[in-house]
C-alpha positions in Angstrom: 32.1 30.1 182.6 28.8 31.1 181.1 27.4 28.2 178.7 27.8 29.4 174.5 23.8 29.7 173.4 22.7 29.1 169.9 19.1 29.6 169.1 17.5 28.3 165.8 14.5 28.6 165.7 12.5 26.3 168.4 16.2 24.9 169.2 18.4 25.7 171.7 22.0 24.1 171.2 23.9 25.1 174.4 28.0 24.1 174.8 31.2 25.6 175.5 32.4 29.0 173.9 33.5 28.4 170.4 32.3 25.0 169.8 30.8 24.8 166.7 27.7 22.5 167.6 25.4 21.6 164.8 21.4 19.4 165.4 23.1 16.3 163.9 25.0 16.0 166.7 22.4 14.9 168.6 20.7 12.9 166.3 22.2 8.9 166.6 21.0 8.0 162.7 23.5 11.0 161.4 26.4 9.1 163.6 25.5 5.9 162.0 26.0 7.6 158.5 29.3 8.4 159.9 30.0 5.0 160.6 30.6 6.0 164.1 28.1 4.2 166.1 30.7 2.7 168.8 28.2 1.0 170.4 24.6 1.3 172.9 23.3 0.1 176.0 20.4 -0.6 177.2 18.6 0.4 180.4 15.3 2.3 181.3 16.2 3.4 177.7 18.8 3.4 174.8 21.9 5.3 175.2 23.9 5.5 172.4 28.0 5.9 172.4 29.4 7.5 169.3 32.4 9.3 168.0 35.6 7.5 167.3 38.1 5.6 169.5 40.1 8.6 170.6 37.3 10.6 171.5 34.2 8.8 172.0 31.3 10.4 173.6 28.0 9.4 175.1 25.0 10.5 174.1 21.9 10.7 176.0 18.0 11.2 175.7 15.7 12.7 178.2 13.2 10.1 179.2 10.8 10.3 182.3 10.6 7.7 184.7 7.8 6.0 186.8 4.3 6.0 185.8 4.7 9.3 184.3 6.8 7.8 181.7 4.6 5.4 180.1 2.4 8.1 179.8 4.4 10.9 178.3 8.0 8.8 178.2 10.1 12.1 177.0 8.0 15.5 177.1 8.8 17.8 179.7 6.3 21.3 180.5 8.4 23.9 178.9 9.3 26.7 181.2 12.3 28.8 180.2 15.5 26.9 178.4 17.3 27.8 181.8 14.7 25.5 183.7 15.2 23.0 181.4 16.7 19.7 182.5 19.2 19.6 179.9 20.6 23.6 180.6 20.4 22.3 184.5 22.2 19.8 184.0 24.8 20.9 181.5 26.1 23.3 184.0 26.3 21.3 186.8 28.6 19.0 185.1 30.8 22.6 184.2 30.7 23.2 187.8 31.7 19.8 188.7 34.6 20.0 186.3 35.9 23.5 187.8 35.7 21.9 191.0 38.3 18.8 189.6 35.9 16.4 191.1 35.5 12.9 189.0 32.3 13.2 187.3 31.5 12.7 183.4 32.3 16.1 181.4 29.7 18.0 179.3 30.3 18.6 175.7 27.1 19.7 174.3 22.9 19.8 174.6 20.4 20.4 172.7 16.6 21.5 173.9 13.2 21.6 171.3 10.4 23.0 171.8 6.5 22.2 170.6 4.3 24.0 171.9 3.9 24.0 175.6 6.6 20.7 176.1 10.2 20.3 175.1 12.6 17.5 174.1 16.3 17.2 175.2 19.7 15.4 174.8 23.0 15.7 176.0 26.4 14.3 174.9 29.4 13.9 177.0 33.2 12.4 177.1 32.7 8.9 177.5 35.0 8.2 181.1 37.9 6.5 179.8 38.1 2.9 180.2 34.8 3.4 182.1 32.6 0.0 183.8 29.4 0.1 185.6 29.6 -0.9 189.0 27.1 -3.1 188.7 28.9 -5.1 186.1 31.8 -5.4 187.3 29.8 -6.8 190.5 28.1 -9.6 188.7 31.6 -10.6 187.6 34.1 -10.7 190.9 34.2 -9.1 194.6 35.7 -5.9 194.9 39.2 -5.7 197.3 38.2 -3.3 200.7 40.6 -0.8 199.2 38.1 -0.5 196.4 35.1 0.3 198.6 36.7 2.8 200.4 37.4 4.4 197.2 34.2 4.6 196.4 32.9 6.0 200.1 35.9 8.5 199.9 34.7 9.6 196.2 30.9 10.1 197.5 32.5 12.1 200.7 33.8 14.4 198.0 30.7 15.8 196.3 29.2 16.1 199.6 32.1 18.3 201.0 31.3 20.2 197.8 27.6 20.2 198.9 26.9 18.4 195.4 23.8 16.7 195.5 23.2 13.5 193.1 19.3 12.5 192.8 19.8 9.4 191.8 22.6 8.3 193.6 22.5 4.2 192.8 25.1 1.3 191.9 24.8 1.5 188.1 25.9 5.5 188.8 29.3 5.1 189.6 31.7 3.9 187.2 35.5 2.6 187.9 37.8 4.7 185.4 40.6 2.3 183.2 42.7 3.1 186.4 40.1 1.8 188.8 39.1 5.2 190.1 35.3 6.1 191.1 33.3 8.4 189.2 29.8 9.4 189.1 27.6 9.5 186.2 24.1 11.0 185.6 23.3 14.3 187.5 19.6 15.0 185.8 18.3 16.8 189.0 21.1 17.2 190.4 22.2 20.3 192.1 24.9 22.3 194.8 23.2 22.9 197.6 23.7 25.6 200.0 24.6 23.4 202.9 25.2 20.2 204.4 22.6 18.5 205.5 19.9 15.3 206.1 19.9 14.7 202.1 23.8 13.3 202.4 22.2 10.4 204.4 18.9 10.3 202.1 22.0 9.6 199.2 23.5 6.9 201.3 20.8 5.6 202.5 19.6 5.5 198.6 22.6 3.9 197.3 22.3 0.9 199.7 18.7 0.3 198.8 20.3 0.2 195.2 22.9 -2.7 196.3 20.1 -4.7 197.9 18.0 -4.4 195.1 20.7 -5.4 192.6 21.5 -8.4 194.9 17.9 -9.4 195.2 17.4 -9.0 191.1 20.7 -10.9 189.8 21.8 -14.7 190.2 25.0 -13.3 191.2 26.5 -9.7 192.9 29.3 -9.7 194.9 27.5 -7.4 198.0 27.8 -7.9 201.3 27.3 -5.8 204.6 30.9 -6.2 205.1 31.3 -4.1 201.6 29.5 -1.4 203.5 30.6 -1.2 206.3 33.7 -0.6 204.0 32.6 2.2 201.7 31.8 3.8 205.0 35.1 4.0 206.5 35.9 5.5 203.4 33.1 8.1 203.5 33.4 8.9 207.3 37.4 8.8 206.6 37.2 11.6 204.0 34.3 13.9 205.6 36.3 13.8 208.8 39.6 14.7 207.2 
């Protein structure tokens, strides 16, 4: 399904066919005049969740990390809206939905242009009943079942050859069913095979455990929850 394209002017407002998308939709002030601010949180950067309660969305900023970002925090070198980040990523997350695999679900994004940079957003179906990982870790251990879950969920992007670039703990999300899902595909791409940079995502997302462990006062990691997710992973990829 080819993305629906609307240009206005230095704007590029990119959804699916027959949405009517409009610039306020990206702007958090116009859904606080709404009175449909549902609520924020706060990371590298705000992200704001708005809407109503049966269909609240998530709506995110482009902001660059590392040094970079101090520097220039949200401007990107403009070089075609289908090189954009935004357009990337707005089509992955089609792609992930015709594949059925459990991944957030594009609504809308919006790229500007000034001059030689660009800005972007994006807004997206907030996962239902949806709880960072790393949350729910700082409040109670997760059951072995729970970990395999999660290895088996990984296993299935990779069998897909999907490749998440920032594949970390506060990426993954358990659904109001207790079901993984992965969040946050900036960069993100299908690769043409399998290869070394399944590990390099592993090998990624334990770094992010051990950090989280070493950062809080309490996070229910151990190897043991590993060694876990693992089975799961090698269990899936082998099947």
């Amino acid at each position: 399904m080819q993305p629906q394209i609307t240009q206005l002017k230095n704007r590029w407002l990119i959804s699916s066919p027959q949405l009517d998308v409009t610039p306020s939709w990206f702007d958090a002030v116009y859904w606080q005049e709404q009175g449909k601010i549902l609520g924020q949180s706060h990371g590298r950067n705000v992200t704001w969740f708005v809407g109503d309660e049966q269909a609240p969305m998530v709506l995110r900023h482009y902001y660059r990390g590392g040094l970079i970002g101090k520097l220039i925090n949200d401007a990107y070198l403009f070089s075609g809206l289908k090189s954009s980040r935004a357009y990337k990523e707005f089509t992955l997350l089609h792609q992930l939905e015709q594949l059925n695999l459990p991944a957030c679900r594009a609504i809308a994004a919006q790229v500007v242009r000034n001059g030689l940079v660009y800005r972007a957003d994006l807004l997206m179906k907030m996962v239902d009943g949806g709880r960072d990982l790393v949350a729910i870790l700082t409040e109670a251990p997760l059951p072995c079942e729970q970990w395999q879950a999660i290895g088996e969920t990984i296993a299935l992007f990779h069998q897909h050859k999907v490749y998440h670039a920032d594949l970390n703990a506060h990426n993954i999300l358990l659904d109001g069913n207790d079901k993984p899902c992965l969040i946050d595909f900036d960069r993100g791409e299908i690769k043409a095979t399998a290869g070394q940079w399944c590990q390099d995502n592993l090998d990624r997302l334990l770094r992010s455990f051990n950090k989280e462990k070493n950062k809080l006062d309490r996070f229910n990691f151990t190897s043991q929850n590993w060694d876990s997710l693992m089975r799961g992973y090698n269990r899936e990829i082998i099947n």
